[in-house]
Every structure is written in structure tokens, then in C-alpha cells.
VOBA-1610 file (N, C-alpha, C; in pm, whole numbers, padded with zeros to 5 digits, always signed):
BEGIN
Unk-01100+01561-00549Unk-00967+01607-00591Unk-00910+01515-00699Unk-00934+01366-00737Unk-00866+01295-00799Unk-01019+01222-00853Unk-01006+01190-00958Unk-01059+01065-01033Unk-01113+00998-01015Unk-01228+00892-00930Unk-01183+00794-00932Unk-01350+00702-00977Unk-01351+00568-00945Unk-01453+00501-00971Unk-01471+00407-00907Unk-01627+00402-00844Unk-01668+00344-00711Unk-01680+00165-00808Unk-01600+00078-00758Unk-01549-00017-00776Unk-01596-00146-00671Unk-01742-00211-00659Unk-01730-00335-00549Unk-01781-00254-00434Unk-01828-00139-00426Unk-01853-00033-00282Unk-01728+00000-00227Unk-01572+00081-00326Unk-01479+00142-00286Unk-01445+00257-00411Unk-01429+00374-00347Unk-01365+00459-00420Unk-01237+00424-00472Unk-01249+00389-00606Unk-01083+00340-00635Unk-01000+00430-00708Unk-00905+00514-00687Unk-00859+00615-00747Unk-00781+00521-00954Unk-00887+00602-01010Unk-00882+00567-01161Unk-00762+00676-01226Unk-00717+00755-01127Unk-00670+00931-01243Unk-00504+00858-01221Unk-00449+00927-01340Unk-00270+00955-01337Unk-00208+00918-01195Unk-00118+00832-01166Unk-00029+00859-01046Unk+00019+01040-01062Unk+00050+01089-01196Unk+00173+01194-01179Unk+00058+01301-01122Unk-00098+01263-01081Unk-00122+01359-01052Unk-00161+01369-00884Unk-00076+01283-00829Unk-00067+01276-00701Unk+00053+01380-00659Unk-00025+01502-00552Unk+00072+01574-00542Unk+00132+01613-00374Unk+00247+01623-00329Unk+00322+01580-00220Unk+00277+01706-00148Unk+00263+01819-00211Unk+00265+01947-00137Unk+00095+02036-00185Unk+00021+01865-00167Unk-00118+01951-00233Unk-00192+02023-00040Unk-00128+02045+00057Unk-00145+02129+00115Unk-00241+02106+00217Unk-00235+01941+00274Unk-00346+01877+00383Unk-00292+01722+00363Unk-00299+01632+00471Unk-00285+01561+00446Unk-00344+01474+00379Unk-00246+01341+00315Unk-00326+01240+00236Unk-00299+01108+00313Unk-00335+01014+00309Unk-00329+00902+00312Unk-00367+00813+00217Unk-00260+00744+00183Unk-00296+00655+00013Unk-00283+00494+00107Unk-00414+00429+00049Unk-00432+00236+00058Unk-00382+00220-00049Unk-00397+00070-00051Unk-00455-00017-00167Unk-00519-00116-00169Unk-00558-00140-00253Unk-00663-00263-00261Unk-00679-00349-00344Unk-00673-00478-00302Unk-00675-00595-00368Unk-00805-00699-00351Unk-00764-00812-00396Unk-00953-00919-00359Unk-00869-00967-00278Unk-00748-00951-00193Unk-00718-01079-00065Unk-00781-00928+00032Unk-00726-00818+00038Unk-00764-00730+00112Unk-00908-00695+00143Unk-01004-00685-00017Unk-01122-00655-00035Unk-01168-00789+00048Unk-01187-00921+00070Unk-01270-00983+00125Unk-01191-01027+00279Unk-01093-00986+00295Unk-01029-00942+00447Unk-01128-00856+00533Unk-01171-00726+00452Unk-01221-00605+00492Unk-01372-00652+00559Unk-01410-00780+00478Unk-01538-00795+00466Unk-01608-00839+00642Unk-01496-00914+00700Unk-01481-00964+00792Unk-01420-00872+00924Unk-01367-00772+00917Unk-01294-00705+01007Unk-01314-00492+00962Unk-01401-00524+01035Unk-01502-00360+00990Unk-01386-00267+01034Unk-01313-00256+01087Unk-01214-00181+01141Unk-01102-00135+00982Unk-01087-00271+00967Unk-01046-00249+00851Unk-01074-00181+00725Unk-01212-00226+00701Unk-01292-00172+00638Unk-01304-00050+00596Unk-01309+00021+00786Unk-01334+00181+00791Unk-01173+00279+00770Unk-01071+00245+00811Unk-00939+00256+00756Unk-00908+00230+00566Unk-00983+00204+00520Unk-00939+00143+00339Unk-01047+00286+00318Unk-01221+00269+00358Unk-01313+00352+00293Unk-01246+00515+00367Unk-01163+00501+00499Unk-01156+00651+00482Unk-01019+00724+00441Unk-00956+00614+00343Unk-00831+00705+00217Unk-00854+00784+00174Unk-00767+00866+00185Unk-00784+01012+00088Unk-00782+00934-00076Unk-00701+00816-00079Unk-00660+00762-00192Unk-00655+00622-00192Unk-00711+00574-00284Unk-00744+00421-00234Unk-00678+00299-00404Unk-00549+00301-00388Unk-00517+00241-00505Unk-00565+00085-00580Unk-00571+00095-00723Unk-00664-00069-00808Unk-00485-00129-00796Unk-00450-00210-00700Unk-00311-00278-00648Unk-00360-00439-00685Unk-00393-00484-00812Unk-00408-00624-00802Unk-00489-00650-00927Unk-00456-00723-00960Unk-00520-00727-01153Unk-00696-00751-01108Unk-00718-00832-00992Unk-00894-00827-00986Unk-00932-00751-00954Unk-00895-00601-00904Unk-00958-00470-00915Unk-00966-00424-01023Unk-00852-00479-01137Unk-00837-00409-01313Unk-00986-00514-01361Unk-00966-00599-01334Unk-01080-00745-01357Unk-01189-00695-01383Unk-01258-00639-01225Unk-01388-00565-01215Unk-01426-00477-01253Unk-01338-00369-01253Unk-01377-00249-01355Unk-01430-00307-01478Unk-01354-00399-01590Unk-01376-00409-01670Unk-01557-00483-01674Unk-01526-00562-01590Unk-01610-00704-01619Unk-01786-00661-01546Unk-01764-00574-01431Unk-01858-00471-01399Unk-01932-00352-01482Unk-01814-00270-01475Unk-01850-00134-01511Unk-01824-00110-01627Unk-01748-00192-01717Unk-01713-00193-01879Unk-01592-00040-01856Unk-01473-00088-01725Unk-01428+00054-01770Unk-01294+00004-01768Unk-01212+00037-01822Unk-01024-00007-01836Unk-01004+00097-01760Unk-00925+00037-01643Unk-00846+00099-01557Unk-00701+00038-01583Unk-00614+00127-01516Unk-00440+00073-01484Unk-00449+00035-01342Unk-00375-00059-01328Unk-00278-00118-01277Unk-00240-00076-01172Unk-00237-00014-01034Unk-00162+00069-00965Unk-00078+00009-00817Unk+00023-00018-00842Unk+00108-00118-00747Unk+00131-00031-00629Unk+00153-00097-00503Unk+00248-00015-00412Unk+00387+00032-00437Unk+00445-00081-00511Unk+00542-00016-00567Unk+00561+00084-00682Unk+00454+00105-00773Unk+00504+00208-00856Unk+00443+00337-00763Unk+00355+00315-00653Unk+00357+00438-00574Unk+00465+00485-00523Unk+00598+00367-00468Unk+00675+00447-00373Unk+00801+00472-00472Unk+00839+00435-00594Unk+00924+00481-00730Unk+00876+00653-00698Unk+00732+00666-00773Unk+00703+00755-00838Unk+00730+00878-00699Unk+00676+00863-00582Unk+00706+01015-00458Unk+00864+00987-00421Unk+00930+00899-00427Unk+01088+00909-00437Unk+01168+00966-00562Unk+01092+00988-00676Unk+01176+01062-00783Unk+01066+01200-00744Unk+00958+01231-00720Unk+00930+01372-00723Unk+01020+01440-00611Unk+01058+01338-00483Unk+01098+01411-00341Unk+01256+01466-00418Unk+01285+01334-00511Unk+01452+01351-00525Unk+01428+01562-00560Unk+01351+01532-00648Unk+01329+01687-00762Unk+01348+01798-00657Unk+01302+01778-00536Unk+01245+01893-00461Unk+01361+01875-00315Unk+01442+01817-00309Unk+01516+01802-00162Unk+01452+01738-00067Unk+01294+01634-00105Unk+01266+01617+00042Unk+01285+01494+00119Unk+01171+01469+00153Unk+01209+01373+00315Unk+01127+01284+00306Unk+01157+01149+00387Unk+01098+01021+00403Unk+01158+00915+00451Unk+01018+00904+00554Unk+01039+00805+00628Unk+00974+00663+00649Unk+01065+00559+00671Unk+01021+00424+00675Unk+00969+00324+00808Unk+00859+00340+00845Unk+00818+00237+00969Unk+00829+00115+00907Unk+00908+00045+00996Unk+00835-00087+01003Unk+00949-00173+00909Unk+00924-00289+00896Unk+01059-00456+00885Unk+01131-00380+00948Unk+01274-00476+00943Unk+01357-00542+00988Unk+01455-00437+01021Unk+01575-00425+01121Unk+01660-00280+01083Unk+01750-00378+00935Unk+01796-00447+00904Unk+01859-00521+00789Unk+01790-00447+00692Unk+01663-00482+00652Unk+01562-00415+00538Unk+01591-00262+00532Unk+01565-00209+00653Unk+01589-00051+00635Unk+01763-00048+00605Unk+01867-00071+00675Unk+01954-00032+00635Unk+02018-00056+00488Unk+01937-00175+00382Unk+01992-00158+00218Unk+01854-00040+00173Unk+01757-00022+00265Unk+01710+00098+00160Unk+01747+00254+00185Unk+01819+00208+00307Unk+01929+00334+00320Unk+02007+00368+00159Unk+02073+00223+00205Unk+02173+00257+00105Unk+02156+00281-00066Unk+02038+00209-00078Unk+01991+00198-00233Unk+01953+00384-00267Unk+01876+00432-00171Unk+01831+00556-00197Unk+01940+00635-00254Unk+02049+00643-00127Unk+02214+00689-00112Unk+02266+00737-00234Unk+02213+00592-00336Unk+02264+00552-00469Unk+02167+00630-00541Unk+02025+00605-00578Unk+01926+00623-00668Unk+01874+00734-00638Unk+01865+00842-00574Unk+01797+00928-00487Unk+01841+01036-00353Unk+01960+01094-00461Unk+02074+01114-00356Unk+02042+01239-00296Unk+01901+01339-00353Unk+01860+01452-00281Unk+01766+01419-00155Unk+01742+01291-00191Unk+01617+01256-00062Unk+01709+01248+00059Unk+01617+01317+00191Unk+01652+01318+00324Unk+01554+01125+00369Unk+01646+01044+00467Unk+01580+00960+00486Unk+01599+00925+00647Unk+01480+00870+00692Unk+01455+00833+00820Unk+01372+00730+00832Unk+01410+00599+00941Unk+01333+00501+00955Unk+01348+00454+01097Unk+01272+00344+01152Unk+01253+00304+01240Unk+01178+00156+01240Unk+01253+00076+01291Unk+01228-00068+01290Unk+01128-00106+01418Unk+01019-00128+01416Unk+00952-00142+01585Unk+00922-00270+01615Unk+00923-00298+01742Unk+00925-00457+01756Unk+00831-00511+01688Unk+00871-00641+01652Unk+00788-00766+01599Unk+00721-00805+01668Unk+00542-00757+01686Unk+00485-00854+01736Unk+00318-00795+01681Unk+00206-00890+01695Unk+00102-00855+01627Unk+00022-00724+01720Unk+00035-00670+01863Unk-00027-00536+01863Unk+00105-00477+01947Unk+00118-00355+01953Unk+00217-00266+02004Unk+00136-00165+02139Unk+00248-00174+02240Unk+00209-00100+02386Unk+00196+00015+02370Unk+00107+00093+02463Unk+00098+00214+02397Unk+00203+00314+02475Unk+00324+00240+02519Unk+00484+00272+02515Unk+00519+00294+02380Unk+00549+00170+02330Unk+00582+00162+02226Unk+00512+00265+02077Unk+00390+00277+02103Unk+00291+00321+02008Unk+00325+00485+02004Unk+00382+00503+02105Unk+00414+00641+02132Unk+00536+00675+02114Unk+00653+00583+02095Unk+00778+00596+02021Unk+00794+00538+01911Unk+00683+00544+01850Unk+00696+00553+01731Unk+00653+00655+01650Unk+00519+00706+01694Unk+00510+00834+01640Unk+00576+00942+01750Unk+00697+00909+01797Unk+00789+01054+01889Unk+00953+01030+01741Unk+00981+00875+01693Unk+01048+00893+01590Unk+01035+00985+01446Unk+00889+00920+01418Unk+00849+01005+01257Unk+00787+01146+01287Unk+00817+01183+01413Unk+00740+01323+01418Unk+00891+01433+01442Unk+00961+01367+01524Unk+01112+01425+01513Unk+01159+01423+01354Unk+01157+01354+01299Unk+01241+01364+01158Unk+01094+01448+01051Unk+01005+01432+01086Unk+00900+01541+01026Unk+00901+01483+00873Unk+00835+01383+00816Unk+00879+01393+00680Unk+00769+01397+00592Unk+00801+01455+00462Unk+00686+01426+00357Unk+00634+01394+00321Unk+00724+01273+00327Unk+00600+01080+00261Unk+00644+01038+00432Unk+00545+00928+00440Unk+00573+00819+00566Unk+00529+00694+00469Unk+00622+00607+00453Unk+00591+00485+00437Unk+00559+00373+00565Unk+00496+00294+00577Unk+00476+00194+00670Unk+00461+00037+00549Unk+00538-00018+00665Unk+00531-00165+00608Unk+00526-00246+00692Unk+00428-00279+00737Unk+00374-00438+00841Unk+00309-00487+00711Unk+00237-00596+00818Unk+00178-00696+00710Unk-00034-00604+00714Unk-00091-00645+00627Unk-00203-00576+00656Unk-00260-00705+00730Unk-00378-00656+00779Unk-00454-00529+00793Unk-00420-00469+00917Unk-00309-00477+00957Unk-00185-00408+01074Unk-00201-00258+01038Unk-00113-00263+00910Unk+00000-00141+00900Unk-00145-00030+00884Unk-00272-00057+00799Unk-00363+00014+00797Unk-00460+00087+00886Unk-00497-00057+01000Unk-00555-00008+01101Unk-00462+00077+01210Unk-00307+00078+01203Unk-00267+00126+01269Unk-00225+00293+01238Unk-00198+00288+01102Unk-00198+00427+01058Unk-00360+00527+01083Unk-00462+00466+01054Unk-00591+00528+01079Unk-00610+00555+01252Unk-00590+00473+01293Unk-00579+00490+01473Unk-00477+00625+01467Unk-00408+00659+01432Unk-00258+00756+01508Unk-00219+00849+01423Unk-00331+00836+01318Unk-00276+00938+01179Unk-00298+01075+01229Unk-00366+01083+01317Unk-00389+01291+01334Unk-00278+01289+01451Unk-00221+01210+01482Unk-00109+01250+01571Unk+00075+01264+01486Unk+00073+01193+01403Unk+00184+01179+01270Unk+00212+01308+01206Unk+00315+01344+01186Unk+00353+01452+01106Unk+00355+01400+00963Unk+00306+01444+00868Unk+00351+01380+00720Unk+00248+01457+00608Unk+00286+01463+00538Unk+00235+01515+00392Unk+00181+01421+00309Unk+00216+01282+00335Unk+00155+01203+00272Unk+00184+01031+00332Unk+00117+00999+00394Unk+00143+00829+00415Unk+00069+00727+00356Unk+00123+00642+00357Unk+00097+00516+00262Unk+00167+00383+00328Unk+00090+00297+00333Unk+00062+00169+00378Unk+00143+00063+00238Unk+00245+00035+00231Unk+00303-00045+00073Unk+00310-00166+00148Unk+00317-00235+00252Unk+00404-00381+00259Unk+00488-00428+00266Unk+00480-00491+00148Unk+00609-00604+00110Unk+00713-00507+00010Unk+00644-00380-00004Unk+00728-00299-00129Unk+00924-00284-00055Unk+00893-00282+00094Unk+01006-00227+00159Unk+01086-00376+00166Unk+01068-00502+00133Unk+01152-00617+00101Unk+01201-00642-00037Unk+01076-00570-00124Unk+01122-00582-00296Unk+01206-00456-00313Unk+01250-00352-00263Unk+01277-00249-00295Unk+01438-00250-00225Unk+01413-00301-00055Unk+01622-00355-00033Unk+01653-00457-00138Unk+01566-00582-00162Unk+01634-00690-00231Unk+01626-00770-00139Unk+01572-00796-00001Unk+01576-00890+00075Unk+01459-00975+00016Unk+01344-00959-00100Unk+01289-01014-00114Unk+01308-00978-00277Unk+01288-01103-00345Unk+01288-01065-00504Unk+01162-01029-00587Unk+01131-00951-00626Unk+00987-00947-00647Unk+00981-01027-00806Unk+00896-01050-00838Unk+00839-01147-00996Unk+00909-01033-01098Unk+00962-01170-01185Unk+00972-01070-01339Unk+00895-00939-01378Unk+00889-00878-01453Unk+00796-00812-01565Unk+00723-00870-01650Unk+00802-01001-01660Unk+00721-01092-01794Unk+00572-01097-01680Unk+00571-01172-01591Unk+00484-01190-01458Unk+00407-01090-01442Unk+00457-00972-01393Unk+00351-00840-01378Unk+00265-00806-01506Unk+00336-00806-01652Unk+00265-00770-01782Unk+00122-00851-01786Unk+00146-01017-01679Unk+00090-01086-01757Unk-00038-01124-01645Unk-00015-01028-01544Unk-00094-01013-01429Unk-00075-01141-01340Unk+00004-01239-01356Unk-00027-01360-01310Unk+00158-01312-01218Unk+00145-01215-01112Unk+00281-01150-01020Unk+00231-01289-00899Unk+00122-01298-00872Unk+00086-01354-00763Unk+00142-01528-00807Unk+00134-01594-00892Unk+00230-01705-00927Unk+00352-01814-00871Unk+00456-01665-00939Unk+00609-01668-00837Unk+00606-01674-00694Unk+00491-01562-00655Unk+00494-01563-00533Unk+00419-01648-00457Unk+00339-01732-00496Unk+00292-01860-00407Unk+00379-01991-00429Unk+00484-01951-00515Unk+00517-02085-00516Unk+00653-02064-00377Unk+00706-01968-00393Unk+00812-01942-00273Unk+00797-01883-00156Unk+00624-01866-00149Unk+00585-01854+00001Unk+00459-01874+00018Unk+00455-02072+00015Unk+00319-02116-00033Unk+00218-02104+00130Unk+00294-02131+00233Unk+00191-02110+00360Unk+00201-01998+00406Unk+00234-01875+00354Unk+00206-01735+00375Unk+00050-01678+00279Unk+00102-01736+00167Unk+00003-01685+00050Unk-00126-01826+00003Unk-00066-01858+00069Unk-00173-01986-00024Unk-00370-01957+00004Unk-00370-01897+00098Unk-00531-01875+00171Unk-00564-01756+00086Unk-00469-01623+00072Unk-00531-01524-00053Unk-00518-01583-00166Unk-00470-01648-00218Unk-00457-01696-00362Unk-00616-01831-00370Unk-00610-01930-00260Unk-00715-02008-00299Unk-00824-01989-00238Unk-00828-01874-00133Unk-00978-01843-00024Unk-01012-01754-00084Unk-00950-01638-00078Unk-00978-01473-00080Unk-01030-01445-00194Unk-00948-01541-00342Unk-00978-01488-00489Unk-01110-01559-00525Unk-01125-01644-00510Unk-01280-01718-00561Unk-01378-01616-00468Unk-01368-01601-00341Unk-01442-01527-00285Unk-01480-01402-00349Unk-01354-01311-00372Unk-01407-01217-00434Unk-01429-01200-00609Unk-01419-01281-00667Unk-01434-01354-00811Unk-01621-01345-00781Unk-01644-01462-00659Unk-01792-01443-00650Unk-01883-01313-00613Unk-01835-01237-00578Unk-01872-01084-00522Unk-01875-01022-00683Unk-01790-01033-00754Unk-01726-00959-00851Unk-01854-01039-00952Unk-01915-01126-00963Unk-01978-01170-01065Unk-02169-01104-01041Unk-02150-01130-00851Unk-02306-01124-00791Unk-02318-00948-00870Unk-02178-00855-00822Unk-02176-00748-00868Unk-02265-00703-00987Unk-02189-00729-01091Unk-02216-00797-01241Unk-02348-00840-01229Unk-02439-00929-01214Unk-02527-00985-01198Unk-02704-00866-01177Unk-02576-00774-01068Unk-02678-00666-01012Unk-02733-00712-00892Unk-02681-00848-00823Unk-02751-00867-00704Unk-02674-00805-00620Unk-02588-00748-00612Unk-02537-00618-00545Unk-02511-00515-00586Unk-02518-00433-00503Unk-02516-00279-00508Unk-02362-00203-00424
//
């Protein structure tokens, strides 16, 4: 249905965002993928099998733009979680629809209440904050999809931390009502403002990851100095041809 180019042993969707469509009539599920994620995966097959079975699997990190090039000799864009959840919040505005937010803080959800309110005033919105903790009861697991299945919505965003929010959407996805879900993150802290995301100068210049190790150096510091050489070395053996 879409574009794309097998990237490192992942289908990486290469085509237009605008040709991602909300009402293409089955569900989707959109990843993304990065080299902290890609050599995460490497280690935790679960994960793995949740990223390889996306309907849509986004290049979210300049060393997926890296490899294309440096591999396959091919220029790809750029494709953020956040310009995913911009771009189905101005098509939903177009059309009256709906979307809903799992996951942070109720604080986080209630300014993207309000930001929408402002920016997006045809969108219907629904969220649900579920406890903080690294696995959920299957009490709990079950009021959460009894929330996003009552409000029924178009997009489902989820935002835990990965490889959470992924393995947990692939576990419970044929039980979810939605037209389209997607796994963003940290998009739902850059998007209230509870978190500031990097300049533009920063994103243009691929170096987003920067800002952000310097103001959350023992969160990020292991993908920035483990994960990237790791997959830097994958990305060269690639190249090399000693992998396939």
C-alpha cells in the first residue's frame, strides 16, 4: 500500500506522509524507528516482532536517513513522531474527527486538551492517564482498552516510554477500536509544553538528540553513547555486505 525500503532488515516507509490515509478502510498501526530502538529490538524479540509487524514503520532519527544513504545510496526524509501527530490532527480537524491519548501524566493530557481546543477546534478528543508503573494488571489492561473503545476514535495515540508503549499496543491491538494507532512518546510532552523540544536550527541540523542529552543526561546518555556506535557498526557491517 505505501512505499517503502527495506532498510538494516526493516520495512521503512520511504512514500509522502500526505499519503497516509485515516479512512483507508482496515486498520493501521504506525512505529518508528530509530538506532536506540533498532539495537533495543536486537535484544528483546518481542519487540522486534511488534516494530516488523507495522502496517507502517517510520525513518524517526537521522541514522535511519544515514543508512539509506550510506547503504543503499537512497535519500530518504526525515519522518518524526511528531510531524506524524501535526499531520492526522490537521486531516481529523478537515473531517470532524476523533482522538485519543493513552498514556503520561493527567497534567500532560489536560494542556493537550487545551492546545487542541485552540489549534484544532473540529477535533473530538479523549484520553486517559494509566498508572505509572513498568507492566499493567490485567484489571487495569482492561480499563484501558474499556476507555479508548467507549470514546471509539480514529487515531489512538499512546505515549509510554518504548519498548512499553509498542509491545503493549501489539499485545491488545485486535481488541482496540481505532482507525489508526501510533506509538509517538515523548511527542505528548513536546506537544503540551511540559517538555521543550530542540530548536529547528537542531532538527535541520540532525544533531535534535544534543539539547536533549544535555537536559536529560541519565535518561539518554546509554542511546546516545551505547545504542549509536552499536548501530553505526551494524550500519557499516551492512555496507560492507557482511550482512544481509
Amino acid at each position: 500500500m505505501y512505499k517503502t525500503l527495506q532498510i538494516m532488515g526493516y520495512d521503512i516507509f520511504v512514500d509522502d506522509i500526505s499519503t497516509i490515509n485515516v479512512d483507508a478502510g482496515q486498520k493501521q498501526v504506525i512505529n518508528t524507528l530509530n538506532p536506540h530502538s533498532y539495537v533495543t529490538a536486537k535484544e528483546d524479540k518481542f519487540f522486534e516482532e511488534a516494530l516488523r509487524s507495522s502496517d507502517v514503520l517510520l525513518p524517526d532519527g537521522s541514522g535511519i536517513v544515514l543508512a539509506a544513504k550510506q547503504v543503499y545510496n537512497e535519500e530518504i526524509q526525515k519522518i518524526a513522531g511528531s510531524d506524524l501527530h501535526i499531520y492526522l490532527l490537521e486531516e481529523l480537524n478537515k473531517t470532524g474527527g476523533s482522538v485519543f491519548y493513552m498514556g503520561a501524566s493527567q497534567h500532560t493530557l489536560d494542556k493537550i486538551h487545551e492546545r487542541i481546543a485552540r489549534e484544532y477546534p473540529s477535533v473530538k478528543v479523549g484520553s486517559y492517564s494509566p498508572p505509572f508503573k513498568p507492566e499493567f494488571t490485567d484489571e487495569e489492561n482492561a480499563e484501558i482498552i474499556k476507555r479508548v473503545n467507549a470514546f471509539g476514535p480514529d487515531v489512538l495515540f499512546i505515549g509510554m516510554t518504548a519498548p512499553k508503549q509498542e509491545k503493549w499496543l501489539h499485545t491488545h491491538k485486535e481488541k482496540l477500536d481505532f482507525k489508526i494507532a501510533s506509538c509517538i512518546g515523548a511527542v505528548f510532552d513536546f506537544y503540551a509544553g511540559t517538555v521543550i523540544r530542540p530548536s529547528q536550527f537542531w532538527i535541520d541540523m540532525h544533531l535534535e538528540w544534543l539539547p536533549r542529552l544535555f537536559k536529560e543526561p541519565k535518561r539518554l546518555w546509554r542511546r546516545n553513547f551505547v545504542s549509536t556506535p552499536l548501530f553505526l557498526l551494524d550500519m557499516f557491517m551492512y555496507r560492507l555486505g557482511m550482512k544481509k
